[in-house]
C-alpha positions in Angstrom: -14.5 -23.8 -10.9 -11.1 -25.8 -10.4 -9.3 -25.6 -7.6 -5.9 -27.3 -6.8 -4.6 -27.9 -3.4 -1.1 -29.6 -4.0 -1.3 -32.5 -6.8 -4.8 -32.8 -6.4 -7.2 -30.6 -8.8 -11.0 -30.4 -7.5 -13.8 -29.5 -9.6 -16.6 -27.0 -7.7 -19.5 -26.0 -9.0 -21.9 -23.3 -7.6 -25.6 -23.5 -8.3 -27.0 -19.7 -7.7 -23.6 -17.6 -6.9 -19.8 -17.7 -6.8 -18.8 -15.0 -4.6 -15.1 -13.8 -5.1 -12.9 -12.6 -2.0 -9.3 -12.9 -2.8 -8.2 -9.8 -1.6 -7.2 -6.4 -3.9 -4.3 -8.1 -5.8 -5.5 -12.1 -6.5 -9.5 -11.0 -7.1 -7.6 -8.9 -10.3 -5.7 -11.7 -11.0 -8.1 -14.8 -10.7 -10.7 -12.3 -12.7 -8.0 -11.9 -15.4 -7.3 -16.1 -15.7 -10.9 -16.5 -15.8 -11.2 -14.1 -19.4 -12.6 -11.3 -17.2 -10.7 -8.4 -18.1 -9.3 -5.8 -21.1 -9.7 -8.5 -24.2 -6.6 -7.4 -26.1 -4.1 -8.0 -23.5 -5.4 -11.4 -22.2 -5.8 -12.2 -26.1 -1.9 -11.8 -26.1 -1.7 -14.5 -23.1 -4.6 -17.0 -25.1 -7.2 -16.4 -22.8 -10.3 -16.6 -24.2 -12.0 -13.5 -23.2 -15.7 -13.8 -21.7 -16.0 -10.1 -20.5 -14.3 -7.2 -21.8 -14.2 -5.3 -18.7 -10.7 -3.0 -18.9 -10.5 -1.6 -15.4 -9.3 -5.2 -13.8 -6.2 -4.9 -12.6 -6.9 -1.0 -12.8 -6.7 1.9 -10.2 -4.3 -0.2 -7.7 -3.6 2.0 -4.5 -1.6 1.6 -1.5 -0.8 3.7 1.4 3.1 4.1 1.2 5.5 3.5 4.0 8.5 5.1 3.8 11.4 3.0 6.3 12.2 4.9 8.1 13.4 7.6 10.0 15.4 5.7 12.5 17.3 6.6 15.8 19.7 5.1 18.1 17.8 4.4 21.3 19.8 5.7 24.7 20.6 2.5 26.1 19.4 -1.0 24.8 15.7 -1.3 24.1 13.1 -2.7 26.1 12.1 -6.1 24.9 8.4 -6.1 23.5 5.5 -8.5 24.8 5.2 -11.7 22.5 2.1 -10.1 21.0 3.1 -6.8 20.0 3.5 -5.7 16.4 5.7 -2.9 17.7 3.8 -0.2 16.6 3.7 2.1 19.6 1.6 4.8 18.0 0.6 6.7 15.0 -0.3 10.6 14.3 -2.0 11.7 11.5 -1.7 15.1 10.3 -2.3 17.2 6.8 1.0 18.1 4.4 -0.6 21.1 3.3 -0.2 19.9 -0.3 -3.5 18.7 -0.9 -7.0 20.0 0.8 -7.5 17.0 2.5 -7.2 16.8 6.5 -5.2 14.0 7.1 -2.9 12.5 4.6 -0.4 12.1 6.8 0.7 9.5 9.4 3.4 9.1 11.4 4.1 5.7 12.9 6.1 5.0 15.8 8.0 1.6 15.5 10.1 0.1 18.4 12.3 -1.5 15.9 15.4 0.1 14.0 13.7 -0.4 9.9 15.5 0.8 6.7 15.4 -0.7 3.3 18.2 -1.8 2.2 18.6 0.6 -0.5 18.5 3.2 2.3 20.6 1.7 4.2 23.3 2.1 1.2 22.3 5.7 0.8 22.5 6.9 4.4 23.9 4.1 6.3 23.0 0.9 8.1 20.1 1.5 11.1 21.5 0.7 14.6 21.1 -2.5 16.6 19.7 -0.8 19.8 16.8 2.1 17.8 13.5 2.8 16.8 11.8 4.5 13.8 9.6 7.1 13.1 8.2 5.6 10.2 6.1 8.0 7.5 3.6 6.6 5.7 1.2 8.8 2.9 -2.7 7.5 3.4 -4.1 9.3 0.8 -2.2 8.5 -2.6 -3.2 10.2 -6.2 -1.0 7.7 -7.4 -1.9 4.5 -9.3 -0.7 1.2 -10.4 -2.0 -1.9 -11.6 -2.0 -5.5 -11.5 -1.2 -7.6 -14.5 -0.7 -11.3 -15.7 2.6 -12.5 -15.6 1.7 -15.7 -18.0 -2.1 -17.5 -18.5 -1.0 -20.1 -15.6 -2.2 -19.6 -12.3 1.2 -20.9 -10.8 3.0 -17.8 -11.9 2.5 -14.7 -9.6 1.2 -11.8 -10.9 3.0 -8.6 -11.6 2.3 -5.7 -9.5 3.0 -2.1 -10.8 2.2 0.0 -7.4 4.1 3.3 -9.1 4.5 4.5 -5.3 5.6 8.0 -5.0 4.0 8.6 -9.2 2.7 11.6 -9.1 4.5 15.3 -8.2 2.0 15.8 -5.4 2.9 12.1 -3.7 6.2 13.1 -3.9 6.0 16.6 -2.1 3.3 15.0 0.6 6.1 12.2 1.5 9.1 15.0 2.1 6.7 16.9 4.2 5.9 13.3 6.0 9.9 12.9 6.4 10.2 16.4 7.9 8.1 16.1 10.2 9.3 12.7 11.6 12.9 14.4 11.6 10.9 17.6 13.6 9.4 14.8 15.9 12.6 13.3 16.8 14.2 16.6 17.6 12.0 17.4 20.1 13.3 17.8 23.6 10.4 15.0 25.2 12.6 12.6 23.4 15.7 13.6 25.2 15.1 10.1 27.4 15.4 7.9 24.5 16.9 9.2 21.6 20.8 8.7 21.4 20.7 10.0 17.8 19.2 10.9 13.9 21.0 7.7 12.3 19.0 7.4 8.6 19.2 9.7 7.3 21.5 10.9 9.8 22.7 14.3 10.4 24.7 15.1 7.2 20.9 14.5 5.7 20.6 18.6 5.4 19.4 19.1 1.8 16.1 18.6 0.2 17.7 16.0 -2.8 18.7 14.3 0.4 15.1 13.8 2.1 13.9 13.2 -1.6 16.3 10.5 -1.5 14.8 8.9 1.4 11.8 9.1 0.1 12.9 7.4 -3.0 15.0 4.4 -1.8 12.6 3.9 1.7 9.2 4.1 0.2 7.2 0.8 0.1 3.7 -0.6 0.7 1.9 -0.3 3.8 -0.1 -2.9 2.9 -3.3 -1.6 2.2 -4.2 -2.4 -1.3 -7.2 -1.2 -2.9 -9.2 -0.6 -6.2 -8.7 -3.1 -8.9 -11.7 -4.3 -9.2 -13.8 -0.9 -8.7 -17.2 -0.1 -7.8 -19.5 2.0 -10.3 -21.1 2.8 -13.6 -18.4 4.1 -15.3 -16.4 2.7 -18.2 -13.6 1.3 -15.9 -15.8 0.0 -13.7 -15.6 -3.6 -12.7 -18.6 -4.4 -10.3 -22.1 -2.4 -10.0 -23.3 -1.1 -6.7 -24.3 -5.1 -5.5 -20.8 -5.9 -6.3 -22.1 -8.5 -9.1 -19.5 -8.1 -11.8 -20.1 -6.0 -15.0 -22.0 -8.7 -17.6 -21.5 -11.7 -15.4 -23.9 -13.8 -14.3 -23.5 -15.5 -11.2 -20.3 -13.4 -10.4 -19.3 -10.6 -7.2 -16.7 -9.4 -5.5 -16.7 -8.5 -2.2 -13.2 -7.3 -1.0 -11.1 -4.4 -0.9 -10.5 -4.7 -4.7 -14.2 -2.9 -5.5 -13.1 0.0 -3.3 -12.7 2.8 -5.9 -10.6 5.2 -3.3 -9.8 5.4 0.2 -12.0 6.9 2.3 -11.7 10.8 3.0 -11.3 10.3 6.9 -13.5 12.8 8.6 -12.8 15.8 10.9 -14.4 15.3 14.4 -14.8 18.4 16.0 -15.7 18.8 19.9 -19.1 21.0 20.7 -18.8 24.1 20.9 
């Protein structure tokens, strides 16, 4: 194994086991350089393929983050301890789309966040606000990770496909919804000056669909391209040693092959 740190390249060699743990998105693609993936495409980028293994790169999730629901705070905003990543709290919660009991989250942020393309659509976020920011955590969606070129200089391309599927969709309009419901409530009378993104002209369904559309983006939870299992797609058996490689696991959030169904507590009856 080669590894470069500035000008300087450095040989490595490992005499029982080279464990991998680059995280979801440079596991696919340090797997890929190294001929361990679908042989036809990294044929077309003159890799020399040494396992044909087509899930790399495969089955990319991510919990999406739509920024945001944002309102103008009453007043100017208390300033935030030098630690804090101003997330106040979070709510989880089922859309009713799907089966599953919590798909949902709601995030409070003490900071005013909007993408810029929703900032366009609905308006710039104020100076002085916060956000109710909606996120989905349990996607049907999937993307993938590919090679931009064979040189390990070039960052890879990541296809995350947010929002892909009909039921993502309809999940993150309930998500937005709800954060709008949130911020109407009365217990927010202290602190909420106003609905500013998208704002109060925001009355339609093509307009919350909107939101959804120009303020989605990763949470930062990547998972899945390099999954667990038996199966055809499958990268890495249940040891995490990598489909007919000797020598070779991974052990990151890559070999996750879903995210985990979070479970229902109840209290005793």
């Amino acid at each position: 194994m080669q590894i470069v740190t500035g000008d300087e390249a450095r040989t490595v060699r490992a005499t029982r086991e080279v464990i991998l743990s680059a995280g979801t998105i440079h596991t696919a693609k340090l797997l890929m350089l190294s001929g361990i993936g679908n042989s036809d495409e990294l044929r077309k980028l003159d890799i020399l393929p040494v396992a044909n293994l087509r899930g790399v790169g495969q089955n990319l999730q991510d919990h999406v983050l739509v920024s945001g629901v944002v309102y103008q705070y009453k007043g100017k905003m208390p300033d935030r301890p030098a630690d804090s990543n101003a997330v106040e709290a979070e709510v989880f919660m089922p859309s009713g789309v799907s089966a599953h009991p919590a798909d949902l989250c709601l995030v409070l942020e003490q900071l005013p966040i909007a993408t810029p393309e929703a900032g366009v659509r609905f308006g710039a976020p104020p100076q002085e606000g916060f956000t109710i920011a909606p996120a989905l955590v349990q996607p049907t969606s999937r993307g993938q990770v590919r090679l931009a070129s064979a040189d390990f200089r070039d960052p890879p391309i990541i296809e995350g496909n947010h929002l892909g599927t009909d039921n993502d969709l309809k999940a993150m309009v309930r998500a937005i919804e709800a954060a709008r419901e949130l911020g109407r409530q009365s217990a927010m009378n202290s602190v909420r000056e106003a609905e500013v993104v998208p704002g109060p002209k925001a009355t339609s369904k093509q307009d919350v669909t909107d939101l959804a559309r120009t303020a989605a983006g990763s949470f930062g939870h990547p998972v899945g391209t390099a999954k667990i299992g038996n199966d055809a797609d499958a990268v890495v058996d249940a040891s995490l040693r990598v489909h007919n490689v000797r020598g070779l696991r991974v052990a990151d959030a890559s070999v996750m092959r879903r995210f985990r169904r979070a479970r229902r507590t109840l209290p005793p009856s």
